[in-house]
C-alpha positions in Angstrom: -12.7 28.4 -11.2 -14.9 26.0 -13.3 -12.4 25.7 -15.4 -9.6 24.6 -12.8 -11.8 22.2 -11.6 -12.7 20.6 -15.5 -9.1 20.6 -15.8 -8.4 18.8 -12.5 -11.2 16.2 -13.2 -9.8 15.6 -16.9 -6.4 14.8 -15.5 -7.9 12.7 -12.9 -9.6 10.9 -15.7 -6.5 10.8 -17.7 -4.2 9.5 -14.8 -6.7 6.9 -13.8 -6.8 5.6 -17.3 -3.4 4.9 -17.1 -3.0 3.3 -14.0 -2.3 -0.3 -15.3 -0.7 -1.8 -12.6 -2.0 -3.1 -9.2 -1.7 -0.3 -6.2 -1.9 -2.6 -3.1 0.8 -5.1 -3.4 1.8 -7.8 -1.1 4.6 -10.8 -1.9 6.5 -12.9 0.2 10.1 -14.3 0.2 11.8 -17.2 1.4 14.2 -16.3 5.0 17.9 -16.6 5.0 19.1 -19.8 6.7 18.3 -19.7 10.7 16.5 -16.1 10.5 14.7 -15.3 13.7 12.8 -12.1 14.5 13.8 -9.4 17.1 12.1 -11.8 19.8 13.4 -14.9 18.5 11.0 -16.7 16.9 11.8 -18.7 13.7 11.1 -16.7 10.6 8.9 -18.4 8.2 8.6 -15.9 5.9 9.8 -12.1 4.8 7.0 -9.9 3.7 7.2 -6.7 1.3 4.0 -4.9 0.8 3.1 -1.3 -0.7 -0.2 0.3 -1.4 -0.4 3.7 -3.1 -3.6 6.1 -4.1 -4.3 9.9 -5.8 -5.5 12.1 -3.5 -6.5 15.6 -4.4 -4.9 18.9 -2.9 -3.0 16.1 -1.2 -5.6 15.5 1.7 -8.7 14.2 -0.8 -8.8 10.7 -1.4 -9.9 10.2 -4.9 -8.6 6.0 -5.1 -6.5 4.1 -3.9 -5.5 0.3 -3.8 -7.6 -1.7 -1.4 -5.4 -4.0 1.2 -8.1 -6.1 1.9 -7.5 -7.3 -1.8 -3.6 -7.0 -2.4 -2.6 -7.9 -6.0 -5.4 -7.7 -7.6 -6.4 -4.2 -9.8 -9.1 -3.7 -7.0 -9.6 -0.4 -6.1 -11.3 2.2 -3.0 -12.4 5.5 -4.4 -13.0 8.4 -2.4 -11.5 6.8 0.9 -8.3 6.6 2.3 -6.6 3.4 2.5 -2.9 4.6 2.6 -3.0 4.5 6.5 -0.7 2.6 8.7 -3.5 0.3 9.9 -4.4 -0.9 6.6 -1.0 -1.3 5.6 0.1 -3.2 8.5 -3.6 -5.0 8.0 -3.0 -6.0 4.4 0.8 -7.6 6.1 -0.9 -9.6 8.7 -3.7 -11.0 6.6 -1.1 -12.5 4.3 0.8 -14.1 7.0 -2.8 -15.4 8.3 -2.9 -17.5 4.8 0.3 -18.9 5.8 -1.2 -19.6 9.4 2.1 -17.4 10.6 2.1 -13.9 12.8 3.9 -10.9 11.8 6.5 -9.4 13.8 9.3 -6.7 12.9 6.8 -4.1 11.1 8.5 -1.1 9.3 6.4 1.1 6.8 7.4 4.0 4.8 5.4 7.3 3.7 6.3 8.7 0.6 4.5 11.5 -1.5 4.5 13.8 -4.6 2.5 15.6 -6.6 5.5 17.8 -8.4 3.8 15.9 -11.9 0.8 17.6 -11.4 1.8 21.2 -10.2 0.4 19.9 -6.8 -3.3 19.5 -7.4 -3.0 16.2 -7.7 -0.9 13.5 -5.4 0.6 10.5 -5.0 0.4 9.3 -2.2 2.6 5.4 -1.2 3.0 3.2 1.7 5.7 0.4 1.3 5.9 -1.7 4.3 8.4 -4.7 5.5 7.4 -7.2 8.0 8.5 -11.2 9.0 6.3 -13.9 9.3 6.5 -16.1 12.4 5.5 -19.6 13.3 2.5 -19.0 15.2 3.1 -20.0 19.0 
């Protein structure tokens, strides 16, 4: 068992070594000509956002990106951030910078740990949203 669980920990290690890129992501595109929401308002802006982390056994967090910081290589360990609150939180704190509110939320669960032999996971939110002029 000890050696299981060196082996797990050295892959951990080894996969977190590697991870170059930012996990919690957030960018923002211009609308289409006269895009308005599903209530209407005026679209300001069209948000993407994703956040992923590696979670052992699939259930424990070992880190993940933190949406309070999108797009930069800042990181939670040991807690779950791939949640739909903090996805959704990470949206709307963006669209606060552009004084707008977010309407028209859709996020996406996806998850694997096939690479791994299913000790350790990845585990991704990507999430969709528009910005609205604030009322």
């Amino acid at each position: 068992m000890r050696n299981v669980f060196l082996t797990v920990l050295a892959a951990a290690a080894v996969l977190a070594g590697g991870v170059g890129c930012n996990t919690s992501v957030v960018k923002s595109l211009p609308p289409v000509e006269g895009q308005t929401s599903s209530t209407g308002a005026r679209v300001v802006a069209n948000l993407e956002g994703s956040n992923w982390g590696v979670f052992l056994f699939y259930y424990i967090p070992l880190w993940s990106g933190n949406p309070n910081r999108p797009n930069r290589r800042d990181y939670t360990t040991f807690r779950n951030r791939i949640e739909n609150k903090y996805t959704a939180g990470m949206l709307k704190g963006w669209a606060r910078q552009m004084k707008a509110d977010v309407e028209d939320i859709q996020i996406t669960d996806s998850s694997t740990g096939a690479f791994s032999l299913w000790i350790l996971w990845r585990r991704s939110q990507t999430a969709t949203a528009v910005a609205v002029k604030k009322k």
